[in-house]
Backbone as ProteinMPNN parsed JSONL, in Angstrom:
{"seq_chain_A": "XXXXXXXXXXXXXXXXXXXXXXXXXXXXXXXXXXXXXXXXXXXXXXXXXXXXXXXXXXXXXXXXXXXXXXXXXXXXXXXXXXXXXXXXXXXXXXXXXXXXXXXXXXXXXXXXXXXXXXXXXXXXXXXXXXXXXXXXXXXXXXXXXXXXXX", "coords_chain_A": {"N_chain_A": [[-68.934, 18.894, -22.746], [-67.423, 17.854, -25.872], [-68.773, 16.376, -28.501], [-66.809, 15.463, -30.679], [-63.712, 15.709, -28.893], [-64.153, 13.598, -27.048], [-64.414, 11.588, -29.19], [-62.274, 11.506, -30.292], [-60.318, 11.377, -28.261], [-60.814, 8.709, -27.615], [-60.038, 7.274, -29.994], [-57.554, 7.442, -29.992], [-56.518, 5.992, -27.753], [-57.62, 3.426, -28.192], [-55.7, 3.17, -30.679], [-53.303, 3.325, -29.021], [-53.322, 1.314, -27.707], [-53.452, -1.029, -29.767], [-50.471, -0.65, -30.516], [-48.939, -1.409, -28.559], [-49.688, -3.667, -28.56], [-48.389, -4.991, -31.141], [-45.61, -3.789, -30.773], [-45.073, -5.201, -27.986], [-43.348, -5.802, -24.921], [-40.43, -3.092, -24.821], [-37.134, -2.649, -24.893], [-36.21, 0.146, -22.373], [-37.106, 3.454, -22.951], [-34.749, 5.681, -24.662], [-33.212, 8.511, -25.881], [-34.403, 9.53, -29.014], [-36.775, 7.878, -28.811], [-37.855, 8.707, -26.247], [-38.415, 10.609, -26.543], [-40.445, 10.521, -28.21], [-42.064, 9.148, -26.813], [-42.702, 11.114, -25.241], [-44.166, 12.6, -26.405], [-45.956, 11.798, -27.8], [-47.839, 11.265, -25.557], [-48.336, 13.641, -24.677], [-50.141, 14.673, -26.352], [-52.228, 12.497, -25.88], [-52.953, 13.544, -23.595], [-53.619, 16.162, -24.227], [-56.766, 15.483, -25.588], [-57.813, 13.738, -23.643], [-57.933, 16.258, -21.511], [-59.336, 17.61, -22.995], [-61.577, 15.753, -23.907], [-62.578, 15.984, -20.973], [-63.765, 18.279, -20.72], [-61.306, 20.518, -20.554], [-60.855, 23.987, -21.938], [-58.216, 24.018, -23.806], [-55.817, 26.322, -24.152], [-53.356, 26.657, -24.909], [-50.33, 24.902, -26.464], [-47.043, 23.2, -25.563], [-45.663, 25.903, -24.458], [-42.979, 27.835, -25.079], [-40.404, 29.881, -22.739], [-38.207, 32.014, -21.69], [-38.222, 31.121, -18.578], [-38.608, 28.793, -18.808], [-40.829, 25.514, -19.567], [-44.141, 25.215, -20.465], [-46.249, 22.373, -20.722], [-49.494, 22.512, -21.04], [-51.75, 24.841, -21.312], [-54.555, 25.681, -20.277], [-58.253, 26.157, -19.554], [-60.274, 25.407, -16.905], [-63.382, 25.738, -16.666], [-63.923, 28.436, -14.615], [-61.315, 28.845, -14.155], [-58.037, 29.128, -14.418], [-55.38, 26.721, -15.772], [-52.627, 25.328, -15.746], [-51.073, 22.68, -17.042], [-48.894, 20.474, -16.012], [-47.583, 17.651, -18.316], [-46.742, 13.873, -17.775], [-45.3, 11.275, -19.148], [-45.057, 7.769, -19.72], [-43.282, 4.641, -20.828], [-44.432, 2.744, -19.632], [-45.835, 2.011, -16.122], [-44.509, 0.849, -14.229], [-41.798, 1.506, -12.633], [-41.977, 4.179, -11.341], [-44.089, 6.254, -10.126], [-45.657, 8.481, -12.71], [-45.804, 11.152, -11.978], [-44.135, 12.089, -9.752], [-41.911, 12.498, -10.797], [-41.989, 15.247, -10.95], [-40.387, 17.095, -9.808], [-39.544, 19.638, -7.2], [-37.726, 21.595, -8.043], [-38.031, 21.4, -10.3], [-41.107, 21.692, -9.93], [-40.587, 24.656, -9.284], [-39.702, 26.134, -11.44], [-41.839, 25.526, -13.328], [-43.357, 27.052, -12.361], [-42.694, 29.951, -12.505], [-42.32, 30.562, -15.152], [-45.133, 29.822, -16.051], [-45.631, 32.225, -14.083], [-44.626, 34.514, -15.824], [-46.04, 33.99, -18.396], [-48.409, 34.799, -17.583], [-48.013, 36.876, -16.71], [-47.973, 38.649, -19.259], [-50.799, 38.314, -20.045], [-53.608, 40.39, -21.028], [-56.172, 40.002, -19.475], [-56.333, 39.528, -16.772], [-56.695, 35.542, -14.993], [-59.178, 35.057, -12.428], [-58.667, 32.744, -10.468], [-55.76, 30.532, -10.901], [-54.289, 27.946, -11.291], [-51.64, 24.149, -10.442], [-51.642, 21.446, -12.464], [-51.488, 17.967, -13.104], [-50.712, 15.869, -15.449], [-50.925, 12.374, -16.009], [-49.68, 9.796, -17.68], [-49.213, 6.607, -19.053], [-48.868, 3.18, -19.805], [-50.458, 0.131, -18.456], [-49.728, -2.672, -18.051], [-51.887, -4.472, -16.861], [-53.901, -3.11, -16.452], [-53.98, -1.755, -18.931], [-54.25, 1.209, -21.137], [-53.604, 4.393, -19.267], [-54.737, 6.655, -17.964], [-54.15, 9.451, -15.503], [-55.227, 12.265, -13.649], [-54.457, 15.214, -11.712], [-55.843, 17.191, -9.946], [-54.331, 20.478, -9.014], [-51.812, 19.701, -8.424], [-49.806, 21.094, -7.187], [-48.317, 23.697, -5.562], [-45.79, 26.364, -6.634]], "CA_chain_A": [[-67.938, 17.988, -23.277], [-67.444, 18.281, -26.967], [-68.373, 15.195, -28.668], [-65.609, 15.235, -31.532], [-63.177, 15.588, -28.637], [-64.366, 11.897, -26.746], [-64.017, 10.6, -30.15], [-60.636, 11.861, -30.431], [-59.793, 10.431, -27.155], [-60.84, 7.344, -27.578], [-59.77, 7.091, -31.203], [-56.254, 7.458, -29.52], [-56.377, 5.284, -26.678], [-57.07, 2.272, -29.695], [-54.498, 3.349, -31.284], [-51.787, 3.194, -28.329], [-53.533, -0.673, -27.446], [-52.852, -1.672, -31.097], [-49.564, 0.174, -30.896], [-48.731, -1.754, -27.123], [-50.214, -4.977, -28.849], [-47.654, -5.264, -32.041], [-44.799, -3.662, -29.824], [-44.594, -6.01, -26.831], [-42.257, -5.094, -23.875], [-38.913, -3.051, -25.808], [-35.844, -1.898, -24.132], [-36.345, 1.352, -21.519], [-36.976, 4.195, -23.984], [-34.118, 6.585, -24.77], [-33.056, 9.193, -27.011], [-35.553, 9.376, -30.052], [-38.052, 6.737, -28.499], [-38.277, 8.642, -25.322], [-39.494, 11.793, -26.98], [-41.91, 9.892, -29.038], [-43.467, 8.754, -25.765], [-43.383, 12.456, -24.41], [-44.922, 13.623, -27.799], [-47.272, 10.972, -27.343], [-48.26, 11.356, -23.774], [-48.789, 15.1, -24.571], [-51.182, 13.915, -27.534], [-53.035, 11.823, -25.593], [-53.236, 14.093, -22.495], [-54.204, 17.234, -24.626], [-57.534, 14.851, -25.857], [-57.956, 13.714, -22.657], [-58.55, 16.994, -20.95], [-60.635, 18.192, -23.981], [-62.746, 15.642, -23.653], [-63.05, 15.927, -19.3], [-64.102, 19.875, -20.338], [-61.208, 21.973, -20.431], [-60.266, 24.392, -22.948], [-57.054, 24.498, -23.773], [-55.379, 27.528, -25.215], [-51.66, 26.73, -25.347], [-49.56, 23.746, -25.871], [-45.357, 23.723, -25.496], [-45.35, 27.417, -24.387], [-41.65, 27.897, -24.364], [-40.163, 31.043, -22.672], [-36.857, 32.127, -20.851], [-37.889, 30.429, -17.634], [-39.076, 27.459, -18.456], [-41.816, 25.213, -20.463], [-45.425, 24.949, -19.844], [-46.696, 21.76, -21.709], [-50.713, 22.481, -21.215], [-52.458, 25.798, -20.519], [-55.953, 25.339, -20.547], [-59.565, 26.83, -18.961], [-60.888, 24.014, -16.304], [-64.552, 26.361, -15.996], [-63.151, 29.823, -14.313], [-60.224, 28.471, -13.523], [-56.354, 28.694, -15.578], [-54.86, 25.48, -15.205], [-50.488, 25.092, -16.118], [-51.13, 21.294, -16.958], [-47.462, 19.67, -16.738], [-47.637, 16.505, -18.425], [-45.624, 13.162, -17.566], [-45.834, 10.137, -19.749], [-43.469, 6.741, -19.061], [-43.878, 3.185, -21.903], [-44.523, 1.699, -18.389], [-46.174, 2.559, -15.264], [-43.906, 0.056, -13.237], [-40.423, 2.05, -12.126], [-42.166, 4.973, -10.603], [-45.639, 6.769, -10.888], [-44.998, 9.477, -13.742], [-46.143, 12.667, -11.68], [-43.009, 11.55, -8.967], [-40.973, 12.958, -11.764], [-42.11, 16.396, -10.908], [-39.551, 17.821, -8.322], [-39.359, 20.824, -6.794], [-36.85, 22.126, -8.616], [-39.403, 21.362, -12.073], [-42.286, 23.107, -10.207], [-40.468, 26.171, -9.383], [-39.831, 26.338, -13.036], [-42.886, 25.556, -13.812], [-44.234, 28.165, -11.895], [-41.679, 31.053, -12.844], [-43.083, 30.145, -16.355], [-46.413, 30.571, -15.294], [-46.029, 33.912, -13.821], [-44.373, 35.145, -17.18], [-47.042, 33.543, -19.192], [-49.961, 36.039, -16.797], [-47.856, 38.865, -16.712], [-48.524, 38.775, -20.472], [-51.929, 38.456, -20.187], [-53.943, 41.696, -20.218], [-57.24, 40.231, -18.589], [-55.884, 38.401, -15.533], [-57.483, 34.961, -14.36], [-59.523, 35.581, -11.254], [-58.064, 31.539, -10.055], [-55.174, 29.754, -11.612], [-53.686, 25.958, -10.709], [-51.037, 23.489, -11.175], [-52.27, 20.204, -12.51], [-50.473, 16.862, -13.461], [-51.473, 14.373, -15.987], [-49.761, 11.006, -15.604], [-49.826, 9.212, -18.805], [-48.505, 5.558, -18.735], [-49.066, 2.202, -19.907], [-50.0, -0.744, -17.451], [-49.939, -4.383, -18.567], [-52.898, -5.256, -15.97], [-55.15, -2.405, -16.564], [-54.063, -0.74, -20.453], [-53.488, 2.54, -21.179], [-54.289, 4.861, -18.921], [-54.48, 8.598, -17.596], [-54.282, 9.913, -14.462], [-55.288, 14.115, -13.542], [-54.279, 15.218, -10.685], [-56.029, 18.87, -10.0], [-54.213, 21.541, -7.967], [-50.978, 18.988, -7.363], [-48.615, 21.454, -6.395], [-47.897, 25.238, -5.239], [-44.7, 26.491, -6.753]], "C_chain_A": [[-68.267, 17.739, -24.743], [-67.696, 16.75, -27.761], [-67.294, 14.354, -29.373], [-63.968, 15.02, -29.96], [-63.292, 13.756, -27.469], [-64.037, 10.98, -27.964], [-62.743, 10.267, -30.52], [-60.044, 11.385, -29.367], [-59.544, 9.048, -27.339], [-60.655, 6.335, -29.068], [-58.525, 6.522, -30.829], [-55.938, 6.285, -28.624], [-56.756, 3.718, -27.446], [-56.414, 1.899, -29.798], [-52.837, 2.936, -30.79], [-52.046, 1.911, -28.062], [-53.145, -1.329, -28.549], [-51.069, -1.542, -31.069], [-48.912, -1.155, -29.59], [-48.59, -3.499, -27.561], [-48.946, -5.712, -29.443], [-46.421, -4.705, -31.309], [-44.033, -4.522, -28.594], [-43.412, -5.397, -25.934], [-40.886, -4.926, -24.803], [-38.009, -2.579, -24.569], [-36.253, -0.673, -23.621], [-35.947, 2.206, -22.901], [-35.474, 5.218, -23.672], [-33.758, 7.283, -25.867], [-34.547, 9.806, -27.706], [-36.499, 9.013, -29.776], [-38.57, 7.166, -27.072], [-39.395, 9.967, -25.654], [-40.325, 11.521, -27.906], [-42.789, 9.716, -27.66], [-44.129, 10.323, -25.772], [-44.455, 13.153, -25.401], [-45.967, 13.045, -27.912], [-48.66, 11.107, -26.485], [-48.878, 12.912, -23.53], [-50.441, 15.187, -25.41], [-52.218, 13.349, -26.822], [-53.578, 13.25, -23.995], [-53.993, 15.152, -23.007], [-55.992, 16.456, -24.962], [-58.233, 14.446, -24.515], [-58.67, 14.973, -21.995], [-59.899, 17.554, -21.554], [-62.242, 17.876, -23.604], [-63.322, 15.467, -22.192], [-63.768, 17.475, -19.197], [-63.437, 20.708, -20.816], [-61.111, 22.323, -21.241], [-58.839, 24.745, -22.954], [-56.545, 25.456, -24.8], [-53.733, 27.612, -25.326], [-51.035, 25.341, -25.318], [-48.132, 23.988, -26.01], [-45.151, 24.751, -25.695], [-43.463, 27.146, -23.843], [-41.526, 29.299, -24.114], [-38.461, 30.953, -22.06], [-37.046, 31.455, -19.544], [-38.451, 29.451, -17.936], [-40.081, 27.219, -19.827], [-43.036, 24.771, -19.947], [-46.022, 23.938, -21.126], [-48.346, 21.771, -22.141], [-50.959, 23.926, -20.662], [-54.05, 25.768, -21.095], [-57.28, 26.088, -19.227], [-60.285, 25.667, -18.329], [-62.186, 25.433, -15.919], [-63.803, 27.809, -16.136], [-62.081, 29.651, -14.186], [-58.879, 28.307, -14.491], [-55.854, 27.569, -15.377], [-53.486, 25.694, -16.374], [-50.625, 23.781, -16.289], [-49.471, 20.928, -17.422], [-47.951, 17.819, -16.931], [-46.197, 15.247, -18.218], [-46.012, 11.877, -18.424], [-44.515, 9.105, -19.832], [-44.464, 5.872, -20.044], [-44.717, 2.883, -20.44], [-45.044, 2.751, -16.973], [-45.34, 1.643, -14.029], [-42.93, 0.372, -12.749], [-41.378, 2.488, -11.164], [-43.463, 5.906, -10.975], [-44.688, 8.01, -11.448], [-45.157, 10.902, -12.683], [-45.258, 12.68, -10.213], [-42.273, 12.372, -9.677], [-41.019, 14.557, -11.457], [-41.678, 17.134, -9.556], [-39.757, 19.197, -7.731], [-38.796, 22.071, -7.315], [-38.129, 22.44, -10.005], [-40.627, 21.979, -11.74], [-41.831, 24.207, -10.025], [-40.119, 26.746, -10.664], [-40.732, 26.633, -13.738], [-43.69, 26.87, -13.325], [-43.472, 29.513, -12.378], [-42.194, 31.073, -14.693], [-44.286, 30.594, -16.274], [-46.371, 31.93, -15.103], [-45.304, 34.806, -14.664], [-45.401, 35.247, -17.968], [-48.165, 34.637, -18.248], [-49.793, 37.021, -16.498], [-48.134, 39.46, -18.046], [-49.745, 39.061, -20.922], [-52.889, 40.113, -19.947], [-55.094, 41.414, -19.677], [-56.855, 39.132, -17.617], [-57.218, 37.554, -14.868], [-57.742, 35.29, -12.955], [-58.47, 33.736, -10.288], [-57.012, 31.232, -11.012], [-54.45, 28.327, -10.762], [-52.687, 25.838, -11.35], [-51.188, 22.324, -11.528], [-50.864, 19.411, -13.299], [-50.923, 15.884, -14.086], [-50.315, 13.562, -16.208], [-50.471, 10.333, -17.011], [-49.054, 7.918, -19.133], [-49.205, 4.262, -19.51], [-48.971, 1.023, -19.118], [-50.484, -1.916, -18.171], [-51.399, -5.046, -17.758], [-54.615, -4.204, -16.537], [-55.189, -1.375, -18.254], [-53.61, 0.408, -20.083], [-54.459, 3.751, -19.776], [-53.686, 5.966, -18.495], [-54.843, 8.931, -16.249], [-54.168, 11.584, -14.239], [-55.201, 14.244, -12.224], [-54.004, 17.162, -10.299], [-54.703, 19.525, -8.818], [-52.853, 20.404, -6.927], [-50.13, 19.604, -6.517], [-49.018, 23.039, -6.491], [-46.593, 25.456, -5.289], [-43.92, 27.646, -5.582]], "O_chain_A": [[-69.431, 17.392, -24.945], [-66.783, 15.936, -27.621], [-66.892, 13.225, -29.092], [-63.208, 14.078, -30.189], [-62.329, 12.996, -27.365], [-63.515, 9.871, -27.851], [-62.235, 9.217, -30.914], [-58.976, 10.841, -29.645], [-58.502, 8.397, -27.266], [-60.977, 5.158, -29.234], [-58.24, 5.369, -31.153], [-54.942, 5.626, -28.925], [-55.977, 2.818, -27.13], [-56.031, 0.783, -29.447], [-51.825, 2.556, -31.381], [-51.068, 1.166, -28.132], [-52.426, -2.309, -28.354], [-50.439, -2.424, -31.654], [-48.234, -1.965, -30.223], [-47.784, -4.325, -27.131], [-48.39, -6.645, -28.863], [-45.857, -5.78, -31.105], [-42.833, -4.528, -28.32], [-42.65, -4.537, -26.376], [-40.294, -5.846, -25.367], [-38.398, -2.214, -23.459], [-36.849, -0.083, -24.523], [-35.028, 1.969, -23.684], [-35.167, 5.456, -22.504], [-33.96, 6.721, -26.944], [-35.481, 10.353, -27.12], [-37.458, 9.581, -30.3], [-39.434, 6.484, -26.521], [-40.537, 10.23, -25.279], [-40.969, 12.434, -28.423], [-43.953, 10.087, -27.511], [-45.254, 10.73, -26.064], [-45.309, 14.006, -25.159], [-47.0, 13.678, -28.131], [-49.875, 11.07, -26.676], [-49.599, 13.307, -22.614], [-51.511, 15.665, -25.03], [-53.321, 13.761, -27.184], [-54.75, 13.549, -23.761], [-55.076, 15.319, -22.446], [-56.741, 17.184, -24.31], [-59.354, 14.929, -24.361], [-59.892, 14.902, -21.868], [-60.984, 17.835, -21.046], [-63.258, 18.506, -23.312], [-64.404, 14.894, -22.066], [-64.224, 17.937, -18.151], [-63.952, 21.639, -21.434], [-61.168, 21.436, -22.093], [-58.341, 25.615, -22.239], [-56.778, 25.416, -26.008], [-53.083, 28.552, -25.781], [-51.154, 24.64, -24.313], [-47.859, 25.031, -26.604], [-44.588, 25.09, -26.736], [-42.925, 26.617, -22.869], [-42.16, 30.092, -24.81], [-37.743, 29.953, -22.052], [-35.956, 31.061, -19.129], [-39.055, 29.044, -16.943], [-40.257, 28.003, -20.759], [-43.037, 23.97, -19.012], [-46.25, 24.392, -22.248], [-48.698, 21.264, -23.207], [-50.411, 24.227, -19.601], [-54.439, 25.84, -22.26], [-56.923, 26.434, -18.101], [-60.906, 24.916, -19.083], [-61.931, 26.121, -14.931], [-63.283, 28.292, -17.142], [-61.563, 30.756, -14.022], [-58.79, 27.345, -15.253], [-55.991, 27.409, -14.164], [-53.512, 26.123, -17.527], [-50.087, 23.337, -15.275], [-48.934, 21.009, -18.527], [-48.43, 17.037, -16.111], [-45.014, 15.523, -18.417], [-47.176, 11.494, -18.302], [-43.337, 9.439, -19.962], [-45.676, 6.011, -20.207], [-45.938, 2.867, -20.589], [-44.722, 3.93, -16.83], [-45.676, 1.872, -12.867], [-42.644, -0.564, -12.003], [-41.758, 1.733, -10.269], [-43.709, 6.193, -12.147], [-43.606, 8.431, -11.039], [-44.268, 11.728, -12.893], [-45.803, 13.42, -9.394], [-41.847, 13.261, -8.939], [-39.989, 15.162, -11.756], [-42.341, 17.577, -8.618], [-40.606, 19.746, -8.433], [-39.19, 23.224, -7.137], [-38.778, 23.415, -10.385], [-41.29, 22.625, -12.551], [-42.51, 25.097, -10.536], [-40.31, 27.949, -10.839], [-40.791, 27.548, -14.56], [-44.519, 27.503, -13.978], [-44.394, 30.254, -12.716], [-42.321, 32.218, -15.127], [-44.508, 31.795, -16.429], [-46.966, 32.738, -15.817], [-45.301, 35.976, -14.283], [-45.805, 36.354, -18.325], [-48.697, 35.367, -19.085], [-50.545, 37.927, -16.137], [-48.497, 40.634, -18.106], [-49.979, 39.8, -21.879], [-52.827, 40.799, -18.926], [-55.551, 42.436, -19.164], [-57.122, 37.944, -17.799], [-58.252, 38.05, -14.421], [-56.839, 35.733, -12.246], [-57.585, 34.009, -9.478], [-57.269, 31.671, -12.133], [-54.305, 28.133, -9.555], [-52.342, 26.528, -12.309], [-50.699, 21.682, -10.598], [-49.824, 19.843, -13.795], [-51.524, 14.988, -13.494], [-49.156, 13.868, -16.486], [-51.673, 10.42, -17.264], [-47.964, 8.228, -19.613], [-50.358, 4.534, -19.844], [-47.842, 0.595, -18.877], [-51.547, -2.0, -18.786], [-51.87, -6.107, -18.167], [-55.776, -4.502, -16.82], [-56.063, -0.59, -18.621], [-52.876, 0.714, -19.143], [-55.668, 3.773, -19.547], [-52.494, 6.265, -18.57], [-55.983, 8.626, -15.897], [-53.148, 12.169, -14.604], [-55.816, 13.457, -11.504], [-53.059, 17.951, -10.3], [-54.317, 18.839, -7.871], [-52.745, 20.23, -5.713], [-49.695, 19.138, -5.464], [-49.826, 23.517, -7.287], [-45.916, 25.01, -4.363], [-42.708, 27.855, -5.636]]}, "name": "protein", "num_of_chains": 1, "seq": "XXXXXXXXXXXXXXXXXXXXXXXXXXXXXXXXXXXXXXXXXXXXXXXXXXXXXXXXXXXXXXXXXXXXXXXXXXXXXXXXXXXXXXXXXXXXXXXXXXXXXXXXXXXXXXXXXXXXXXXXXXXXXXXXXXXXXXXXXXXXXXXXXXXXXX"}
């Protein structure tokens, strides 16, 4: 675990309490303010994994089927990290958001992205980081290895 990337974590996670602080509860994000979270939530999640280990080697891979927001090296292992990030953790947990429909996407994505590859991972995953803000407990991150099989 890299130490610049803990610093960078937790540089961030500050940053969104200051940010949470001067903010106070706003109107349900939309438009403009929702893709600040997601751009956020990706931000914080990419830092996050860094500093739990992995390496990541791609972020917003777009292709014809789909978008892969994390591809990263957990050890031997490929990991497809879709990220979810909500102002609020109080509607619905963020990694809920990820239907069926959004992993077979996700995965059809995926197996574009490794037909590309010319040294194929011996393992690959689908992981889920939940990225949210809770009024009781702060900011916080939730990983959730190997959530789904597309």
């Amino acid at each position: 675990m890299s130490l610049f990337a803990r610093l960078m974590y937790k540089a961030l996670v500050w940053k969104e309490r200051q940010r949470a602080r001067r903010n106070q509860p706003r109107a349900p994000a939309a438009g403009p303010a929702q893709f600040e979270t997601g751009e956020r939530g990706e931000t914080m999640a990419y830092w996050f994994l860094r500093q739990a280990g992995y390496t990541i080697v791609a972020r917003n891979r777009r292709s014809r089927r789909g978008e892969l927001d994390l591809i990263g090296w957990d050890g031997p292992v490929l990991a497809f990290i879709e990220v979810k990030a909500r102002a609020s953790g109080e509607a619905a947990r963020p990694e809920d958001a990820v239907t069926a429909e959004k992993q077979r996407r996700i995965g059809r994505a995926a197996r574009e992205y490794l037909a590309r590859l010319s040294n194929k991972p011996e393992a690959y995953r689908f992981d889920i980081v939940s990225v949210f803000w809770d009024d009781k407990g702060g900011f916080q991150v939730r990983l959730t290895k190997a959530a789904f099989k597309p």
